[in-house]
C-alpha positions, 0 to 999 in steps of 0.5 A: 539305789545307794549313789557314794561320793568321795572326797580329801584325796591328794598329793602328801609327803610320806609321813604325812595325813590324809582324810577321805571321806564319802557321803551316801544318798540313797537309804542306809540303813543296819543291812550296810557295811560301808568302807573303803577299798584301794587299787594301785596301778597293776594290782587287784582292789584290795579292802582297806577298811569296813565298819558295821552300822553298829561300828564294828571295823575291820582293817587289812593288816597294812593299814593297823595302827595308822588308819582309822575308820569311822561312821556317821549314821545319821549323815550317812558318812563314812570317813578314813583317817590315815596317818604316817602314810608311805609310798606303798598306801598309793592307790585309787581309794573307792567307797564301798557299800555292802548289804550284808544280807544281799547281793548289792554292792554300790561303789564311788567314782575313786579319789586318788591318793599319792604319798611321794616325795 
């Protein structure tokens, strides 16, 4: 069983930074691409960013250039960088474990994330 925690959501100003980062319990091991989701009011989850345990990434369109995925094996860690947040990047950010050569999926509680003025 694979429990995620997230952490850095907040309030940020457009333009502005933010880290979230999730740490896993549970065994991780090459079978899990771990990334993020997001779900702003009214729209379907969305994927923002996965990374492979050998630290191939994967990015929606929205988010190339401004956002940046990582992962820490060893600590069971994945992070995402964003910068030159807008508006629009708002939403309930989730992370997301996936064994790629099964069924389970494992998500976090959701931290959330507001770029306003």
């Amino acid at each position: 069983q694979v429990q995620l925690v997230e952490s850095g959501g907040g309030l940020v100003q457009p333009g502005g930074s933010l880290r979230l980062s999730c740490v896993a319990t549970g065994s991780i091991s090459a079978r899990h691409r771990m990334g993020w989701y997001r779900q702003a009011p009214g729209k379907q989850r969305e994927l923002v960013a996965d990374v492979s345990y050998g630290g191939t990434t994967n990015y929606v369109d929205s988010v190339k250039g401004r956002f940046t995925i990582s992962r820490d094996n060893a600590l069971k860690t994945v992070t995402l960088q964003m910068k030159s947040l807008k508006p629009e990047d708002t939403a309930v950010y989730f992370c997301n474990c996936r064994d790629v050569l099964g069924s389970k999926t494992y998500w976090g509680l959701g931290t959330q994330v507001t770029v306003s003025t």
